[in-house]
Phi, psi and omega in degrees: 000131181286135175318207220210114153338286188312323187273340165290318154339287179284351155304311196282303176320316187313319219271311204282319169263014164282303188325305205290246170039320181290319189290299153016266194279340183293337194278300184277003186230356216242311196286316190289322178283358178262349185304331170310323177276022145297307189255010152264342207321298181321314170310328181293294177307327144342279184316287175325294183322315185278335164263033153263314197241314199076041174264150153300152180316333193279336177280309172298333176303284212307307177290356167302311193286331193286330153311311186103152184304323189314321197246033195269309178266018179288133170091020168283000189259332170329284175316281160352312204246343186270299195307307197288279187301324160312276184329292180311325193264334177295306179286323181285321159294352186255333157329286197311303170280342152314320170249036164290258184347327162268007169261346195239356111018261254025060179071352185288344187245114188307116164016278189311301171303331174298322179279359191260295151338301209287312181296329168312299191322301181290345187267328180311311200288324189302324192287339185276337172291287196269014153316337175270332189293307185294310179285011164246016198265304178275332164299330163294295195312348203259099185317352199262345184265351174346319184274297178297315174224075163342267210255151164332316206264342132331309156284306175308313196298310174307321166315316164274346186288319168283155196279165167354288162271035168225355178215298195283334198213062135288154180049022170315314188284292186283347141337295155310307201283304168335309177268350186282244221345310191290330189286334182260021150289302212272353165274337185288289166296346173274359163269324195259359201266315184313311183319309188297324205287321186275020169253023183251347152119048187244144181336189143277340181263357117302294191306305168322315163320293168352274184313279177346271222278346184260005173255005141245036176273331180288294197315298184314274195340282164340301194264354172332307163320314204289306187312315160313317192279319189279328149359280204284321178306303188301338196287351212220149187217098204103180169080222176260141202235149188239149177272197185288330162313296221269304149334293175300328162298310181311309185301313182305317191276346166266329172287011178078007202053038166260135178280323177312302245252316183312299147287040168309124169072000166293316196286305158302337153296338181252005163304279198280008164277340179268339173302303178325274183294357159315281162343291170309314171314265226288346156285300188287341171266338190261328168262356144289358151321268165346287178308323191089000000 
């Protein structure tokens, strides 16, 4: 027997403001954990330096100082604004697909595997949307463009100038495969790692904190490479351009063929990826909380 019109209506709006409510909250909690990287930023250019140059911190430090406070904070609104809008379309879509997917699953796809499945999903759509906020994110950080490309609008212009996959959606393929992959580690584990933490009898907003940072010190920790190749693919505008292999050689081959030398500046990306997303968790789960 078919339901009452009026009450499917109102099933569905209920359904359409949990969605909206995921995209929110993915947004506002994405923006409050990022206020920090006003006052880490330097360290973020750090990090870029040494996986750019293969430097050391004391060596990456020296070219900072040697730039001046001026350029210290160049290429911080990319991140910033890339970071914020990121949060929003990552939760709130992989919310939006999860309950497609537990409506439309029927029991072929185990539970436990679907939020994980929806962040593939979601990491996929994020790399094709914000792959340009990062390649015009690493070309200012990148100190050699400095002469050649000053200002943002400079970098914008040149950037068009090139067809796509040479300028704006460079480094595309590993990009993709980073956020799909990290986004179904972090969607896939932070529910059952929270699950595990609050059964030691710790808040939910510490256990959400908890889940958040060790399940992305794993993510980080895994993809790091990747985060390299695209550094180094995305830093330069113009010149000889290499495919994703050929790129990955080069890279292997500066690093002495060292795993060490290759997570040269890791250890500070995975500092502030697990706070950042420590952070975020424990926001964005305490205000879906809230909402119900």
């Amino acid at each position: 027997m078919a339901g009452n019109p009026d009450e499917q209506d109102e099933r569905g709006l209920g359904d359409q403001m949990i969605r909206f409510h995921s995209y929110l909250h993915g947004g506002t909690s994405s923006l409050l954990s990022t206020l920090p990287t006003l006052i880490v930023f330097p360290v973020y250019k750090t990090i870029f330096r040494q996986q750019i140059h293969n430097a050391s911190v004391h060596r990456a430090v020296g070219q900072l100082l040697k730039e001046g406070p001026v350029k210290l904070y160049r290429g911080v609104a990319p991140p910033l604004l890339m970071k914020t809008l990121s949060g929003t379309l990552l939760f709130g879509l992989q919310d939006t697909l999860l309950h497609q997917l537990s409506l439309s699953s029927q029991q072929a796809i185990s539970s436990c595997a679907l939020p994980a499945l929806a962040g593939f999903g979601a990491g996929l759509v994020e790399a094709v949307v914000f792959t340009p906020f990062e390649r015009v994110q690493n070309v200012l950080q990148n100190g050699q463009n400095d002469r050649c490309l000053p200002t943002l609008k400079s970098v914008l212009v040149r950037l068009n100038a090139q067809r796509p996959a040479l300028g704006y959606y460079r480094a595309l393929l590993p990009i993709t495969a980073r956020n799909a992959l990290g986004s179904s580690l972090y969607f896939g584990l932070k529910g059952p790692v929270r699950a595990v933490v609050e059964a030691q009898g710790l808040s939910p907003v510490v256990s959400s904190f908890i889940s958040g940072t060790l399940t992305s010190m794993a993510t980080s920790l895994t993809l790091y490479p990747l985060s390299v190749l695209v550094a180094n693919m995305q830093a330069q505008v113009g010149g000889e351009v290499k495919g994703v292999m050929a790129s990955w050689r080069m890279l292997w081959e500066s690093r002495q063929r060292s795993v060490a030398l290759l997570y040269r500046g890791g250890s500070l990306v995975i500092l502030r990826s697990c706070i950042t997303w420590g952070i975020t968790t424990a926001i964005y789960d305490r205000q879906q909380k809230r909402s119900g």
